[in-house]
MIKOL-547534 format. One line per field, with one value per residue: residue in one letter; x, y, z of N, C-alpha, C, O in turn. Coordinates in pm, whole numbers, plus 50000, padded with zeros to 5 digits. Each point is the difference from the previous one (the first is absolute). Example, Ala and Ser with C-alpha at 12.3 -4.5 7.8 and 13.67 -1.06 7.14 Angstrom:
% residues 2
drenba: A  S
n_xx: 51319  49861
n_yy: 49431  50107
n_zz: 50780  49862
ca_xx: 49911  50082
ca_yy: 50119  50119
ca_zz: 50000  50006
c_xx: 50090  49923
c_yy: 50120  50109
c_zz: 50000  50073
o_xx: 50104  50051
o_yy: 49998  50111
o_zz: 50066  50017
***
This chain:
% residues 280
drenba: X  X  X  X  X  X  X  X  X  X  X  X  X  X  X  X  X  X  X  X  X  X  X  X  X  X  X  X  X  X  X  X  X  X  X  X  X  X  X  X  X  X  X  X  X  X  X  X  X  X  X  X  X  X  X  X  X  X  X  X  X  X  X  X  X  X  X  X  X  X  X  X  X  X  X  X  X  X  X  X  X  X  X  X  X  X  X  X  X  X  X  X  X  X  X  X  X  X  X  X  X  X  X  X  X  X  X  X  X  X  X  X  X  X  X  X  X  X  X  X  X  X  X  X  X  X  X  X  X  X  X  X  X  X  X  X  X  X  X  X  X  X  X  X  X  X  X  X  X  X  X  X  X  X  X  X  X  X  X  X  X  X  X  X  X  X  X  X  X  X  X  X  X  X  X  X  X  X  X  X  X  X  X  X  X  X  X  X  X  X  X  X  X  X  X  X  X  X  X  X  X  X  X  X  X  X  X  X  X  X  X  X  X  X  X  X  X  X  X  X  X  X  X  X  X  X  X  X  X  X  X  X  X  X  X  X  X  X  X  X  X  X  X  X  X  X  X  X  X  X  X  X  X  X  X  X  X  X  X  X  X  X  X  X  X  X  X  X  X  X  X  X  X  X  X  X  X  X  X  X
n_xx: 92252  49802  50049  49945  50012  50200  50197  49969  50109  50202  50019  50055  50124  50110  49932  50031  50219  50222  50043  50148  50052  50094  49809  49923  50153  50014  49855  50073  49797  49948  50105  50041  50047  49747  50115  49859  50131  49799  49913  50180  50154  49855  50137  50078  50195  49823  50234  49798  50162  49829  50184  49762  50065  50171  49840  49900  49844  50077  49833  50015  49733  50124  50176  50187  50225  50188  50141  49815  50190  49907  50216  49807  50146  49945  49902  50103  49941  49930  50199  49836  50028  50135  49909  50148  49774  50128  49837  50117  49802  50130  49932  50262  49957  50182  49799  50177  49931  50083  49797  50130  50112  49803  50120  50130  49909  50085  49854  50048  49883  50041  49920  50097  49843  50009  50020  50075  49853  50222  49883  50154  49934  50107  49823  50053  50150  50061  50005  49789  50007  49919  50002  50091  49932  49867  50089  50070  49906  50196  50110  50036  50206  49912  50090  50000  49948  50176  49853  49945  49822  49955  49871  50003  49865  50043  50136  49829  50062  50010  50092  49979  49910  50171  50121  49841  50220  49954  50166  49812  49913  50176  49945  49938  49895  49966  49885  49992  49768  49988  49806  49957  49972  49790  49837  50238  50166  50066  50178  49824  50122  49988  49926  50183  49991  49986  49882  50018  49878  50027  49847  50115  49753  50174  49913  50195  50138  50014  49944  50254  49920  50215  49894  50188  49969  50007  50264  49810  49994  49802  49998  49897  50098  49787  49971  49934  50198  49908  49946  50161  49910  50200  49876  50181  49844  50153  49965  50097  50225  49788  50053  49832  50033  49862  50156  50027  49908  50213  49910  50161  49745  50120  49800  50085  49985  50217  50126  49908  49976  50228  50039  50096  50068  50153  49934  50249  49974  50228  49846  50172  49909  50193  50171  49888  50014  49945  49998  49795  50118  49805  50033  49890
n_yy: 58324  50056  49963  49890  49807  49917  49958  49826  49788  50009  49979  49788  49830  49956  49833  49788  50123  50040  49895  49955  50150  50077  49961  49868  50162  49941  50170  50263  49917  49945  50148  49877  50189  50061  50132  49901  50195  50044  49854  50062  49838  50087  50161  50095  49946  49901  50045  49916  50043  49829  50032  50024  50033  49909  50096  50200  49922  50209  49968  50266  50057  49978  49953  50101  49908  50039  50072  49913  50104  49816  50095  49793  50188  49784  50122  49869  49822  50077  50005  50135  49876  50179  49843  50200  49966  50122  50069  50075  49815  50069  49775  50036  49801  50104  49941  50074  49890  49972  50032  50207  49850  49929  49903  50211  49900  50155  49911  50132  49906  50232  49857  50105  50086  49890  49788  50195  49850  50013  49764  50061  49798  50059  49935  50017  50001  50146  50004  49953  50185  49831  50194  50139  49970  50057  49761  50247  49803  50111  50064  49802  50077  49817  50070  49811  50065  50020  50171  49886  49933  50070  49950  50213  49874  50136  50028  50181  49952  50206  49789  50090  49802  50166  50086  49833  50105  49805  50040  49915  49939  49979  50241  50122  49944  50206  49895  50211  49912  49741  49975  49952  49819  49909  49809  50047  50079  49808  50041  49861  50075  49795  49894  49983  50169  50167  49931  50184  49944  50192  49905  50007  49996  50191  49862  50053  49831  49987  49784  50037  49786  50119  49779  50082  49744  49976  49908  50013  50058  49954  50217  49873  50164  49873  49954  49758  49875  50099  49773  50117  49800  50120  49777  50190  49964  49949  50229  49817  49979  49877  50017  49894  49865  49895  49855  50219  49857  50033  49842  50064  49902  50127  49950  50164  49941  50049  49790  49832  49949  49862  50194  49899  50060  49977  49794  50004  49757  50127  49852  50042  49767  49866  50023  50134  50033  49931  50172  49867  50141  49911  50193  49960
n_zz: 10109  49838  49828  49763  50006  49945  49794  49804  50009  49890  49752  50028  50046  49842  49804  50053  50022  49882  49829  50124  49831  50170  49987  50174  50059  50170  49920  50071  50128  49793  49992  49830  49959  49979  49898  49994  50054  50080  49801  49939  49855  50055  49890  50135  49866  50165  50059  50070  50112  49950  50126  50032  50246  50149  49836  50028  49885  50045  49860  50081  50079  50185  49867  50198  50127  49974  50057  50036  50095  50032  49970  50138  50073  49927  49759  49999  50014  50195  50021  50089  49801  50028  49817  50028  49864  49872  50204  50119  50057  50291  49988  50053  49969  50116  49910  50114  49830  50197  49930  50101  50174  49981  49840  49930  49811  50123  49865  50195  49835  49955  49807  49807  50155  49751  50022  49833  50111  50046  49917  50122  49935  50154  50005  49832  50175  49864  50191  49774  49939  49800  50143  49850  50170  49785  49977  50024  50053  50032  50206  49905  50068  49919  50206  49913  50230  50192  49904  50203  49884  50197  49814  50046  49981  50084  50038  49914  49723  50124  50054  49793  50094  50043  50188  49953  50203  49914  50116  49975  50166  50229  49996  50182  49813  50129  49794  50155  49998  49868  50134  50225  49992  49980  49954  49983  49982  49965  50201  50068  50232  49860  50178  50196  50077  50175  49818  50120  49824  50004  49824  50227  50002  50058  49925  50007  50073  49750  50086  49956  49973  50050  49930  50066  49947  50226  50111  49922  50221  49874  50128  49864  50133  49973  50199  49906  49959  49780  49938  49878  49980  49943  49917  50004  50162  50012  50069  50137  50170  50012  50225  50012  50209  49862  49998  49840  49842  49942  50055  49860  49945  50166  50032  50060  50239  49993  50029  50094  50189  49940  50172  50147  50193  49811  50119  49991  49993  49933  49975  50142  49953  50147  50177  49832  50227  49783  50169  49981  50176  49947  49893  50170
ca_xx: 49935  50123  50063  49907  49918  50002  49986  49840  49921  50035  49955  49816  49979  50041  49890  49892  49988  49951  49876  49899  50079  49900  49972  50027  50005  49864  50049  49896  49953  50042  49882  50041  49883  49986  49944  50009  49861  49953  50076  49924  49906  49882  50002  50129  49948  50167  49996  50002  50076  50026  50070  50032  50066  49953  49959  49868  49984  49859  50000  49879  49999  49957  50102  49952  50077  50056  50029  50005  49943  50162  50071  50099  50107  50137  50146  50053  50044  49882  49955  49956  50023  49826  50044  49903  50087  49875  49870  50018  50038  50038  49993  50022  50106  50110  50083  50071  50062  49902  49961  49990  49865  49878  50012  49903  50031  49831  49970  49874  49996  49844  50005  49892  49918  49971  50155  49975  50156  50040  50030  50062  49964  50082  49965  50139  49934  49879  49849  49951  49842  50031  49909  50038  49847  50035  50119  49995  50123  50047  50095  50011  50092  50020  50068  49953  50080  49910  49903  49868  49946  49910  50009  49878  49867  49850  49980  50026  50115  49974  50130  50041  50137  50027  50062  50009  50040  50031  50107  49966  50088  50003  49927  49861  49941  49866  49988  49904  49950  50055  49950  50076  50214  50000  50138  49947  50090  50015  50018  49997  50061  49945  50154  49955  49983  49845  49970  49883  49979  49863  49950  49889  49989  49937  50072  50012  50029  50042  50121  50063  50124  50064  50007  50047  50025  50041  49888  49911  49827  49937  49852  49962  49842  49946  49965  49851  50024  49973  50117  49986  50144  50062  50097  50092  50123  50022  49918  49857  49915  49982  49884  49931  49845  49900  50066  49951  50148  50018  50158  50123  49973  49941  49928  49941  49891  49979  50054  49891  49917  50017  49987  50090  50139  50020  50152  50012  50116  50088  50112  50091  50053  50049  49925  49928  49856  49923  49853  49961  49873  49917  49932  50146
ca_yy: 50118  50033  50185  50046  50011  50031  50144  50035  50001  50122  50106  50014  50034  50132  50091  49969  50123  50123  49914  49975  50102  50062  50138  50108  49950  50041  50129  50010  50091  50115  50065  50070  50098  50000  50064  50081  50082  50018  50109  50108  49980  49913  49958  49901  49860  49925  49862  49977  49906  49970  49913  49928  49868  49877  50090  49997  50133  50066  50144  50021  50102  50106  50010  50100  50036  49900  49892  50021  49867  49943  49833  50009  49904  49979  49896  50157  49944  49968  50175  49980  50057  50113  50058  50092  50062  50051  49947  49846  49970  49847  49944  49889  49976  49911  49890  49901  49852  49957  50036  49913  49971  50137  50135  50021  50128  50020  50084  50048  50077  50049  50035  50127  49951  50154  50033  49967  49884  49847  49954  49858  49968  49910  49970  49901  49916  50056  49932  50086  50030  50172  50151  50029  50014  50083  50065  50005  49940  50004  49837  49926  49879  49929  49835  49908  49922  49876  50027  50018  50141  50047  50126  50077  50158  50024  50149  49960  50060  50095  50064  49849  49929  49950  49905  49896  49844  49936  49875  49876  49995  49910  49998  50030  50051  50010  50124  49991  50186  50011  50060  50138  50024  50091  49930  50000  49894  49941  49885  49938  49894  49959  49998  49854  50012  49979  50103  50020  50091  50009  50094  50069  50124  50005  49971  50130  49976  49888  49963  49898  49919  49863  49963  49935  49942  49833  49948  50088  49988  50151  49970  50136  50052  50128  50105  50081  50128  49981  49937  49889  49912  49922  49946  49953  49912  49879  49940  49957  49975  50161  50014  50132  49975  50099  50078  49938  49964  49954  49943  50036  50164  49920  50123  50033  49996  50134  50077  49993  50116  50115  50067  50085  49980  49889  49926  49875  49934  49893  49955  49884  49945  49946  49877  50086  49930  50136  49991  50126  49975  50094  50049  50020
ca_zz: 49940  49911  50033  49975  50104  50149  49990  50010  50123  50115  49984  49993  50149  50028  49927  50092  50065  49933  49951  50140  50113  50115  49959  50140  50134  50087  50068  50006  49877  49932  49923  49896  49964  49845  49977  49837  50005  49810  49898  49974  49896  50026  49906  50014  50008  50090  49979  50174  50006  50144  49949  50110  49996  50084  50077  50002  49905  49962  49929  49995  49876  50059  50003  49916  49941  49907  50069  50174  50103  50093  50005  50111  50012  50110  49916  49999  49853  49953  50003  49824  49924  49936  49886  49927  49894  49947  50015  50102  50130  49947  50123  50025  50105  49936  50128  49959  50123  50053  50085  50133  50038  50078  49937  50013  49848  49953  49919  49983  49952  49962  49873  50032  49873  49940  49955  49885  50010  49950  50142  50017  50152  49992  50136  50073  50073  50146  50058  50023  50036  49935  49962  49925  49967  49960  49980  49867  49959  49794  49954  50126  49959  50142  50010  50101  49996  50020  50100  49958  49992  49930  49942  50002  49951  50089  49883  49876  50044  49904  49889  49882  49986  49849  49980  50092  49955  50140  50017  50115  50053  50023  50113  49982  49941  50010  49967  50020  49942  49876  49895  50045  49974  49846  49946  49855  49939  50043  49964  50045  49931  50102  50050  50037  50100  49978  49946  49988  49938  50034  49968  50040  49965  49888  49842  49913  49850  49945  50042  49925  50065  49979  50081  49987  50043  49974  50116  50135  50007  49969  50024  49934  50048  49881  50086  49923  49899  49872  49975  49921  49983  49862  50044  49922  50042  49995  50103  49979  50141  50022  50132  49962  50019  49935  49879  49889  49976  49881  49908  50074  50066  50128  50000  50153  49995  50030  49859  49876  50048  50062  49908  50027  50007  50053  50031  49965  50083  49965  50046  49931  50128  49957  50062  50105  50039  50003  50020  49994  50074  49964  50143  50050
c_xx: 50103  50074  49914  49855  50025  49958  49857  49924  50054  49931  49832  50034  50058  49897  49891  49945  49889  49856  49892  50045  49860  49994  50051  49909  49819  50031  49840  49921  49999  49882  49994  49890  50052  49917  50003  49897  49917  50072  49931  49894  49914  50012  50113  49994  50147  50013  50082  50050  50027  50061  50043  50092  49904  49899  49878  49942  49816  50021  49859  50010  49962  50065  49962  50091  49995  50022  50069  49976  50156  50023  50077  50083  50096  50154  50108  50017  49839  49959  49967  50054  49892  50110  49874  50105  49881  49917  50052  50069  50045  50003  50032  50090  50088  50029  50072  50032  49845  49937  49966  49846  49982  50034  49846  49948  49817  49995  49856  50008  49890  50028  49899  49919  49988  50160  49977  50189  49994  50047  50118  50026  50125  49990  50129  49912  49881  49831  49967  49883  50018  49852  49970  49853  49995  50137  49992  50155  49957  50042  50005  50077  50010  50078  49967  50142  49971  49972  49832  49990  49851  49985  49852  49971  49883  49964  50038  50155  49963  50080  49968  50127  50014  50091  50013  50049  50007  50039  49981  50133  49972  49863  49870  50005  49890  49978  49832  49987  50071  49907  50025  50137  49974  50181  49933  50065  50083  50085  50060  50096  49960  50160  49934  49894  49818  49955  49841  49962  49826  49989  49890  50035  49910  50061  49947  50020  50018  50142  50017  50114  50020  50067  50109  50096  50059  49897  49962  49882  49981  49846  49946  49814  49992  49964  49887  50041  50027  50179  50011  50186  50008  50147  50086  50129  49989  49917  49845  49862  49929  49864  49912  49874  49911  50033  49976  50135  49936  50138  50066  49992  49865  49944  49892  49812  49910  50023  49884  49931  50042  49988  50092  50172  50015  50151  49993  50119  50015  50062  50105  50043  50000  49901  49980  49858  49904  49854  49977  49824  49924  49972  50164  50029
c_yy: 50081  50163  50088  49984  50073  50169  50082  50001  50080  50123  50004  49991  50212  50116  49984  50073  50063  49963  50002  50134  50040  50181  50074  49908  50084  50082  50043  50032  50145  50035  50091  50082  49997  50131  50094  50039  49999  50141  50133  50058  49839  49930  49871  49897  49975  49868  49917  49828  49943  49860  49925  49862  49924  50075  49932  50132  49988  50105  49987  50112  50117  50124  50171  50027  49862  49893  50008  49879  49982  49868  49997  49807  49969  49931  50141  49991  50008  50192  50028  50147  50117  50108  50076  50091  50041  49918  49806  50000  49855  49956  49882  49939  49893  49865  49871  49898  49942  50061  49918  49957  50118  50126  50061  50103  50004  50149  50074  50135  50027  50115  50140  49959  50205  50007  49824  49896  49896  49967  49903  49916  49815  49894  49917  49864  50070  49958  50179  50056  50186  50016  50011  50126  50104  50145  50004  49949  49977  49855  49929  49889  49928  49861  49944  49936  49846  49986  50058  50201  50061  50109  50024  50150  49981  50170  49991  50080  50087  50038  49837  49972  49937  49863  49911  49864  49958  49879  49914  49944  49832  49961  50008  50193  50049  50162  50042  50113  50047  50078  50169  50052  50057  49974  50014  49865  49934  49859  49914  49869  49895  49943  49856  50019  50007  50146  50044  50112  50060  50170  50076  50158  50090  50018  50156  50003  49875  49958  49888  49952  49920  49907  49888  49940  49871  49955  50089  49939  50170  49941  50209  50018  50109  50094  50058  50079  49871  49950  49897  49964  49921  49931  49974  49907  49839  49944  49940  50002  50184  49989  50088  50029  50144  50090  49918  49946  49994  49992  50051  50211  49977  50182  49993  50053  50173  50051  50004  50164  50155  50109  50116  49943  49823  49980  49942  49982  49892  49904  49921  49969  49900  49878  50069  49952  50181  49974  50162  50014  50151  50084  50082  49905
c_zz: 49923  50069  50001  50092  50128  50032  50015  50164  50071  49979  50056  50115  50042  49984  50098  50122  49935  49969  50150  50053  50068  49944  50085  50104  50039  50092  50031  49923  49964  49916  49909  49971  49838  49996  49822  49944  49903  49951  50008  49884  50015  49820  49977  50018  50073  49951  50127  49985  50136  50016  50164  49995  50037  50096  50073  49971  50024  49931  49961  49896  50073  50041  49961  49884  49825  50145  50154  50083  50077  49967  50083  49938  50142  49990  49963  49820  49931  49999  49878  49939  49939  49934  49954  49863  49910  49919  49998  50091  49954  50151  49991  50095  49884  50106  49967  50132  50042  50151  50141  50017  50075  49932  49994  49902  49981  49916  49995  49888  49932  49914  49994  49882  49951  49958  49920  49960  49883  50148  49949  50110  49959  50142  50048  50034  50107  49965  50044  49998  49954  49932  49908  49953  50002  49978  49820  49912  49815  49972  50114  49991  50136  49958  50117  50065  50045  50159  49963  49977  49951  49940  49964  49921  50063  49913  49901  50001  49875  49896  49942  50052  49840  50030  50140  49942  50157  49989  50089  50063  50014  50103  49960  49960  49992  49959  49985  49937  49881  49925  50031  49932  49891  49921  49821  49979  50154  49959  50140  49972  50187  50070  50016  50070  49960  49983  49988  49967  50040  49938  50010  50024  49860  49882  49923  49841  50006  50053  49946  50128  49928  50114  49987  50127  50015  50092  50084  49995  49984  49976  49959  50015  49942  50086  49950  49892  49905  50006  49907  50012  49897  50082  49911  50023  50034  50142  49945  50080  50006  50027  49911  50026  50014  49880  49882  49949  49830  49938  50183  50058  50086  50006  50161  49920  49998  49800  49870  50032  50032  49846  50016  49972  50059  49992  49883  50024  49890  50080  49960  50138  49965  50078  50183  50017  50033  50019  49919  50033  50039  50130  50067  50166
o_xx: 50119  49989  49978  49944  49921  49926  49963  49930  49932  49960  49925  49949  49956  49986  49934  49886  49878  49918  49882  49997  49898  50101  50062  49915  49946  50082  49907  50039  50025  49905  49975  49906  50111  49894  50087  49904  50062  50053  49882  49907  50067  49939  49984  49909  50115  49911  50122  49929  50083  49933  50112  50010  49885  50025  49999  50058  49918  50095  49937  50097  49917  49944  49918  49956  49894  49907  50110  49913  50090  49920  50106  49966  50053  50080  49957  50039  49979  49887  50058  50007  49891  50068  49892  50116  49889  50023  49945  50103  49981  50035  49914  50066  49952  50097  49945  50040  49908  50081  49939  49901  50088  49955  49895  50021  49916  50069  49920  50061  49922  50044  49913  50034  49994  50048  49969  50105  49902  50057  49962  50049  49971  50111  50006  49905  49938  49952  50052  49927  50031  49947  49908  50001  50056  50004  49970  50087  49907  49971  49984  49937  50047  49988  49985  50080  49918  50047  49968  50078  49969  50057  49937  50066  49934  49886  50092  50043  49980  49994  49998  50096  49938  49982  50082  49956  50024  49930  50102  50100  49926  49974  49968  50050  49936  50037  49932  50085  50039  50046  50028  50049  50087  50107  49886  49923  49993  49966  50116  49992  49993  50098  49908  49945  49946  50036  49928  50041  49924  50058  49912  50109  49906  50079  49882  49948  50004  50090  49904  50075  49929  50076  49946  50053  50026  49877  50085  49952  50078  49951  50036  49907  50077  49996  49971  49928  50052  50086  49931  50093  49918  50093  49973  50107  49878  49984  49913  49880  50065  49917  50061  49927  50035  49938  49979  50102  49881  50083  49946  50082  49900  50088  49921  49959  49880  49957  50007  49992  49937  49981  49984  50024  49942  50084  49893  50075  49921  50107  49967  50054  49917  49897  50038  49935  49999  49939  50072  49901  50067  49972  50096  50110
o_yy: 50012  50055  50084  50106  50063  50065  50090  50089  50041  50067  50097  50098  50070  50104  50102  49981  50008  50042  50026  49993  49974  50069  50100  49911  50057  49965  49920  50055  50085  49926  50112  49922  49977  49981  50080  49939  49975  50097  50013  50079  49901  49895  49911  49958  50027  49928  50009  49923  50048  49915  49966  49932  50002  49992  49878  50097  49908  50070  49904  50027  50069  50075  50032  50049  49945  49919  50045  49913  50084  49907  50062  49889  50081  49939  50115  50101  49966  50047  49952  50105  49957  50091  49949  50041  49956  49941  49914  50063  49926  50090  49916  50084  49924  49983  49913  50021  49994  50007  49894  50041  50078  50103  49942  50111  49932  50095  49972  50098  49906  50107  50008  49950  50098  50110  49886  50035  49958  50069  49925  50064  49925  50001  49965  49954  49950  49987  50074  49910  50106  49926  49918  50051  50052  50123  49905  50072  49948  49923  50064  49901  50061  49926  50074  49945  49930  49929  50067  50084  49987  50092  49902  50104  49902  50004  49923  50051  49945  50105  49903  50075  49916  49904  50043  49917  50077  49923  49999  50014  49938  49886  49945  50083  49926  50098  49928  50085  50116  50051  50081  50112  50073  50062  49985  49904  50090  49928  50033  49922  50054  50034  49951  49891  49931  50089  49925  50091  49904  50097  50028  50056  49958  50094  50020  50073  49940  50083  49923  50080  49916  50054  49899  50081  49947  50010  50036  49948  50081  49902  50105  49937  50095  50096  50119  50095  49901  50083  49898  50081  49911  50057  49896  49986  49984  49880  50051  50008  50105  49987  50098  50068  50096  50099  49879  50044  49983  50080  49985  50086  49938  50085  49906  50035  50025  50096  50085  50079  50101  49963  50098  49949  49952  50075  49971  50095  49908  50032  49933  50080  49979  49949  49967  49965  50075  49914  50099  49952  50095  49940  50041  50004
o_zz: 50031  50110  50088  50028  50070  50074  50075  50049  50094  50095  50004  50053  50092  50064  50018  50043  50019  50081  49978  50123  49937  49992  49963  50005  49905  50085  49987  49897  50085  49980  50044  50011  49953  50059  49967  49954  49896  50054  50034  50011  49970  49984  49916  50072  49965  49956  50013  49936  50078  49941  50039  49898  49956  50120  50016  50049  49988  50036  49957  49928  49941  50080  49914  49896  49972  50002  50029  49991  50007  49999  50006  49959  50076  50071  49993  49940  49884  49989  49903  50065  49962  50045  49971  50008  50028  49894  49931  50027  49903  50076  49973  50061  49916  50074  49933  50115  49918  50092  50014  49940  50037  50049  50024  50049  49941  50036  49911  50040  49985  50041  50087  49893  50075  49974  50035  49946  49940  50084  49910  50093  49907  50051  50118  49936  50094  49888  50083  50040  50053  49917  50003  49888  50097  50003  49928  49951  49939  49908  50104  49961  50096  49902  50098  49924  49942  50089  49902  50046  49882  50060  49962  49991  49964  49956  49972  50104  49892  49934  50076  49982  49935  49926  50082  49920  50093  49933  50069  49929  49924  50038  49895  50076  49924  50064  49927  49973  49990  49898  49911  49987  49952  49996  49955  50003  50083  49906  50027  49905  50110  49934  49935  49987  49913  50077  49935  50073  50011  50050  49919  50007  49933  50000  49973  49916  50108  49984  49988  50056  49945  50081  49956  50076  49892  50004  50082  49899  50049  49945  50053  49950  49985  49923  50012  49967  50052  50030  50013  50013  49976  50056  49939  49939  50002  50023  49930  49973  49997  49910  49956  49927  50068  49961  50006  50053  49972  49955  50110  50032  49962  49985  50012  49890  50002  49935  49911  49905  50032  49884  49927  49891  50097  49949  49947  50016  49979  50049  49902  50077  49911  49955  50112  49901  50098  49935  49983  49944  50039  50104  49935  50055
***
């Protein structure tokens, strides 16, 4: 073996620590409180940044302050970070290395609905089950990491989201109560993983997605609300039972009739297996 190799393999056995290091050791649990009160002008727009690790996360919409709840941890490396500065919040943990077995980072938190936010939501690897239903959100930036998550409106959201992007991750993906979110514009990016979209609810205005992707399975439910899809991308395979097709634009059974606010959904996906199925 040359000099040169060897050298190399020493450095990758030295680097190999570091690369596998243990976050911390396992201590007791702890319990971090979140409390941040609403504004005093009800006119203000926050901009709320939640940037869980390797968590498990519920966030609800019941919240009296901007944002309340507890993150119990048993990593001492897993203590979260609550950056406040004018009109944003910020909630994250910096975790580096790898987490022990039985660790333990749960995230209960609950958003105020009547406080007027840009949401940004970065999930790490955490597996979650987020609220979102009638919270008056302006903007909404989400990343998927590679863990499952569900996301919801069960209420309509009284502020036009002017701006929804969401980033699919390696995992499962499930976004419910799209016609609530009162989305003007929209852009959807799908990850590996499995993606489901369901527009149910009630549609306020006219909403535009853009839908772009590779390999994911995505399965898109009209939730009874008026949907038409323009396929601009190189996918061929596309499920569309009870739906009208012409050429490469696939229109839901709700859309000839309707007379109010409808979807429409660009999509560009590559060699993605897309249903698109009626009802919710």
């Amino acid at each position: 073996m040359s000099r040169c190799r060897v050298a190399i393999f020493m450095l990758a056995l030295i680097a190999m620590p570091a690369l596998t290091a243990c976050a911390g050791d396992i201590g007791p649990t702890q319990s971090f409180p979140i409390n941040v009160p609403k504004p005093a002008d009800p006119s203000e727009v926050w901009d709320v940044e939640l940037y869980p690790g390797a968590a498990s996360v519920t966030v609800g919409s019941s919240g009296e302050g901007i944002v309340q709840g507890t993150i119990d941890y048993n990593v001492e490396s897993l203590k979260p970070t609550v950056t406040i500065g004018e009109r944003r919040v910020s909630i994250s943990q910096d975790l580096k290395g790898v987490l022990p077995i039985n660790s333990r980072n749960e995230w209960r938190l609950q958003l105020g609905r009547g406080v007027r936010m840009n949401l940004t939501v970065n999930t790490g690897a955490s597996s979650g089950d987020w609220d979102l239903s009638g919270l008056s959100l302006k903007r909404l930036g989400w990343v998927q990491g590679a863990a499952d998550a569900s996301l919801k409106f069960s209420l309509p959201n009284p502020e036009r989201l002017d701006s929804f992007t969401v980033n699919g991750g390696a995992a499962s993906l499930t976004l419910r109560g799209l016609a609530n979110a009162n989305i003007s514009s929209g852009n959807i990016t799908a990850g590996a993983g499995a993606l489901t979209l369901v527009f149910d609810g009630q549609l306020a205005g006219d909403t535009e997605i853009t839908l772009d992707g590779g390999v994911a399975s995505i399965a898109i439910y009209t939730g009874g609300n008026p949907v038409q899809l323009v396929s601009e991308g190189p996918l061929k395979s596309i499920e569309a039972s009870g739906w009208t097709q012409s050429d490469n634009t696939y229109t839901s059974p709700e859309w000839a009739t309707a007379s109010g606010p409808r979807i429409t959904i660009t999509a560009r996906l590559g060699v993605a297996a897309l249903k698109l199925i009626t009802g919710d």
